[in-house]
C-alpha positions in Angstrom: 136.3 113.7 90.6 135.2 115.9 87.7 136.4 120.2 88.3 133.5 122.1 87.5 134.2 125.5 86.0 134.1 128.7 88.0 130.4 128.9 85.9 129.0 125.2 87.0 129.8 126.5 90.5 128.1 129.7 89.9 125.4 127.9 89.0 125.4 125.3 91.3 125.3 128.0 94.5 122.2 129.4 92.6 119.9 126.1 92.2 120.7 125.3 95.9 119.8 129.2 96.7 116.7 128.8 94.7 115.6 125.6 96.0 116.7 126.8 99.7 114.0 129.8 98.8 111.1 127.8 97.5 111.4 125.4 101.0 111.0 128.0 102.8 107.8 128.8 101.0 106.6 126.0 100.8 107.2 125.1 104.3 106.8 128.4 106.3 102.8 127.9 106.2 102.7 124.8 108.1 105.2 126.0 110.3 103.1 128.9 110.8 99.8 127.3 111.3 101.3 124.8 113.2 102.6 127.4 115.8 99.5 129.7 115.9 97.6 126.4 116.9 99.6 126.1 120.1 100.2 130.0 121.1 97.6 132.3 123.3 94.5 132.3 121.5 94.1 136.1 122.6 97.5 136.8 121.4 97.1 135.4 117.9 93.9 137.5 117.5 95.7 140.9 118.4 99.0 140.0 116.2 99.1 139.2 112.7 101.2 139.0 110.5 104.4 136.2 110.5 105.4 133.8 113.5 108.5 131.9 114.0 107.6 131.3 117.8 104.6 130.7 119.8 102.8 134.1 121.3 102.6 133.3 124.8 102.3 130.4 127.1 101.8 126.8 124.5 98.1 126.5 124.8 96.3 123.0 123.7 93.1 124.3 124.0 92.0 125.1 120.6 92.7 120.9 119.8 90.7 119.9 122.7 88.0 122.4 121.2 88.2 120.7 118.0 88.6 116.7 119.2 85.3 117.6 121.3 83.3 119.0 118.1 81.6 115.4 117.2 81.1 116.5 113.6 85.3 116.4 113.4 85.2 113.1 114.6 82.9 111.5 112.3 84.3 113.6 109.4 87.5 111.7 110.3 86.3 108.5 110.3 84.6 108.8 106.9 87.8 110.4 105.3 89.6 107.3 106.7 86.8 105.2 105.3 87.0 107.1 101.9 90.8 107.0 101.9 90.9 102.8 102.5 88.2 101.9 100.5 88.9 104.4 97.7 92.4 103.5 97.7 91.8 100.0 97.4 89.1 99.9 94.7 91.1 102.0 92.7 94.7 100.3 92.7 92.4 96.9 92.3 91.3 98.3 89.5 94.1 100.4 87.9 96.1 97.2 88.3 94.1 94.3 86.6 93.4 97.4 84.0 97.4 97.7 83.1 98.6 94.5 83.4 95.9 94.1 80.8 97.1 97.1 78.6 100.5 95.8 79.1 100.1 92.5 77.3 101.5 92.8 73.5 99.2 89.7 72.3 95.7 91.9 71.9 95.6 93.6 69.1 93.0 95.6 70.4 95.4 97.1 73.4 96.4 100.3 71.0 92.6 101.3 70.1 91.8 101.2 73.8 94.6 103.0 75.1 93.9 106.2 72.7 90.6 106.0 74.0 91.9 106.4 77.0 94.2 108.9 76.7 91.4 110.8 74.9 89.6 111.5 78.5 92.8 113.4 79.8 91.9 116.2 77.2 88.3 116.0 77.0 85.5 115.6 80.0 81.8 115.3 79.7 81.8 118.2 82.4 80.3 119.1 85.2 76.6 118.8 84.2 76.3 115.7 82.6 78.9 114.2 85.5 76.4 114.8 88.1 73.6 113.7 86.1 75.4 110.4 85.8 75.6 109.8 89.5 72.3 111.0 89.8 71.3 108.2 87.7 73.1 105.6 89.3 71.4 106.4 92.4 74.5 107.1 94.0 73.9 110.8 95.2 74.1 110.9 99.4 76.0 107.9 99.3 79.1 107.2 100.3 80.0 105.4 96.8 79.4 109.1 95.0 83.0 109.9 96.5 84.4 106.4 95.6 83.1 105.1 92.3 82.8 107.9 90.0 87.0 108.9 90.2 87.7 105.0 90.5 90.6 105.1 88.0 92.9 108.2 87.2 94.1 108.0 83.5 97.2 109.4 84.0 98.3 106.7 87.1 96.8 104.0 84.4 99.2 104.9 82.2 101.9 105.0 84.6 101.3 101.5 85.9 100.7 100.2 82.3 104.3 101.1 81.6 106.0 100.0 84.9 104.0 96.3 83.6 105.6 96.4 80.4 108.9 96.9 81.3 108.9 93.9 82.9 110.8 91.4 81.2 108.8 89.5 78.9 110.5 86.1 80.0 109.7 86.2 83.3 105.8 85.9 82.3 106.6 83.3 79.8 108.5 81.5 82.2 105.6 81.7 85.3 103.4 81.0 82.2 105.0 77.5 81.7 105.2 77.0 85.5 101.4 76.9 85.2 100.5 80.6 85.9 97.6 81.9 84.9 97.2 86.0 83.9 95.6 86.5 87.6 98.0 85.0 89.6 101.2 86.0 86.7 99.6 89.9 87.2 99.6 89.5 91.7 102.4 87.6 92.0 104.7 88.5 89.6 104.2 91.8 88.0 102.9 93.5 91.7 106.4 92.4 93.4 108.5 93.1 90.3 106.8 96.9 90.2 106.2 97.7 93.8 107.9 101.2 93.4 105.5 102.5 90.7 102.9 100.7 93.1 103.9 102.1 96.2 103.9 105.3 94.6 100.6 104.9 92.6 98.7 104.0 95.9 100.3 107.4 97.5 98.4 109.4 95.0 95.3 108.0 95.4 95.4 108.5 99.1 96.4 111.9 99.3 93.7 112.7 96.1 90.8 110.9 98.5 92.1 112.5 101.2 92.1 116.3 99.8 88.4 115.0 97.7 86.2 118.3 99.2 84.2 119.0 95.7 82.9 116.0 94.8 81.4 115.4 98.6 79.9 119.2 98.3 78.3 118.2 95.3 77.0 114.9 95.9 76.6 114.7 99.8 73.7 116.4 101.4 74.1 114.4 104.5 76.0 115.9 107.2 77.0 112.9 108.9 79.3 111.6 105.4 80.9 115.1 104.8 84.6 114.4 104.8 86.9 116.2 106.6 88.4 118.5 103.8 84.6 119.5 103.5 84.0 120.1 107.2 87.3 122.1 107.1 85.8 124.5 104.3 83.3 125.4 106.0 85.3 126.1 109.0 87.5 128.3 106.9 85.7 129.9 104.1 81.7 130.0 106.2 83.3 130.3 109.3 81.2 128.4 111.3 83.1 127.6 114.4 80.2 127.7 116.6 79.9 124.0 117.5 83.2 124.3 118.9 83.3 128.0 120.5 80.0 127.2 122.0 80.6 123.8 124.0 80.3 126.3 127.1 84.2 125.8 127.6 85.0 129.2 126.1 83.3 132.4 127.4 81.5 134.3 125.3 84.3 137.3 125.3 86.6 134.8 123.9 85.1 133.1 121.5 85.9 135.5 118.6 89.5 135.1 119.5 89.2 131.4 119.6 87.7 131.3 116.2 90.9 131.9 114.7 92.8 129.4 116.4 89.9 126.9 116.1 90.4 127.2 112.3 94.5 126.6 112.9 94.3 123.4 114.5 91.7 121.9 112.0 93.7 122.8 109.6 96.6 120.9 111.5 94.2 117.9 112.6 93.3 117.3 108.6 96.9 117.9 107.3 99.2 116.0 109.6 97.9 112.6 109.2 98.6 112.4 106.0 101.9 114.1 105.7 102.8 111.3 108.0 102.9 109.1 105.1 105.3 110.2 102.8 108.0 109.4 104.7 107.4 105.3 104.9 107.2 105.7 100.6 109.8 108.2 99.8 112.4 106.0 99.0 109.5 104.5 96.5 108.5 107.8 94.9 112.1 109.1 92.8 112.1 105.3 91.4 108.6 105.3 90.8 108.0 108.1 88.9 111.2 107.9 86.9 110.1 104.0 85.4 107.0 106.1 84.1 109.1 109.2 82.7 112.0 106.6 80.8 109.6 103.9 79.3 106.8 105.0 76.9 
């Protein structure tokens, strides 16, 4: 065991101080959503300010409010359906795209990959993006969300170089076996990577499942907002009045149950998907480091 110095200590006790310091941000404003959701509605209104507790007696009414609004189920439902079927066209497509990129035969891989690369600096912009999916005839659809932010350059890129680190005789060798590049890509280079692609597939799920701009840009239909759209509105228009008005709340409290209406759909669109990082988390630190070593 190696002594550190009377400094490395020093230091040490100040990263873990630091880092201690930036949980506790980072974490104190779920724990203090998630405890306002669940404390007396009247309470919360009268008090602001920080809670470590809940105020009063726990109090599940502000979810039932929310679980009865039908506009918060069907906004769940199409997140879910944006989240699968985005997730899945996209790592389709990011794979077959950098197993492709990842194959030192074409000569042409190096021209395309700078082209590439060139749309992480430089975007049409907004304009000409939504006169693009106007064109397509995809505006009001549910293909607006999906299609248009199909492949992310920079998880292209990341995949492309979990591919190529991949020994070059183990594709020769399935090559000999009979393999052709579709099944050498699913069955060989998928397994052989499944960190960076456990990992890749988190980011497009959380990325769908956050997507609010695109849907208030190209979704007019109420019925296909997502979730993280129906939860703007709820916090930034405040229009809580499908759920304060369901004749379960009284009209003297429904401008205290406002506020904790907009707490537990905050907690009802972030705790699904928190859920998920613990089944890939022993994916993510290998994941991202193949992309960081290999260039």
């Amino acid at each position: 065991m190696i002594k550190q110095t009377t400094g490395e200590k020093a230091f040490s006790v100040f990263n873990y101080f630091l880092l201690f310091v930036i949980s506790i941000v980072c974490l104190y404003p779920i724990w203090h959503v998630a405890v306002a959701s669940v404390s007396d509605p009247l309470m919360v209104f009268s008090k602001r300010g920080f809670y470590l507790w809940p105020l009063g007696e726990l109090n599940l009414r502000g979810y039932k409010l929310v679980m009865q609004n039908p506009n918060i189920l069907s906004g769940f439902l199409n997140t879910l359906f944006y989240v699968g079927a985005g997730t899945a066209l996209s790592m389709f497509l990011t794979i077959i795209g950098a197993y492709a990129l990842s194959r030192k035969g074409p000569h042409w891989n190096r021209l395309v990959m700078k082209i590439i690369i060139v749309t992480m600096y430089f975007q049409g912009g907004l304009i000409p993006f939504y006169l693009l999916v106007k064109d397509l005839n995809l505006l009001d659809t549910r293909m607006s969300i999906i299609l248009p932010i199909a492949v992310n350059t920079w998880n292209l890129i990341v995949m492309r170089t979990a591919f190529a680190a991949v020994p070059e005789s183990v594709v020769e060798s399935a090559k000999l076996d009979g393999a052709g590049d579709w099944r050498t890509c699913w069955v060989i280079m998928v397994p052989m990577a499944q960190a960076t692609v456990a990992v890749i597939a988190l980011f497009y799920a959380v990325r769908m499942w956050n997507e609010w701009f695109n849907p208030s840009l190209f979704i007019s239909s109420k019925t296909k907002y997502p979730l993280q759209l129906l939860l703007r509105e709820i916090l930034i228009k405040n229009d809580t009045k499908s759920m304060t008005q369901l004749g379960s709340v009284g009209q003297s409290q429904q401008e205290s149950y406002r506020l904790l209406v907009k707490y537990c759909t905050i907690m009802v669109a972030t705790i699904p998907i928190l859920l998920v990082y613990p089944f890939l988390q022993r994916y993510f630190i290998q994941g991202i480091m193949i992309g960081s070593i290999k260039g």
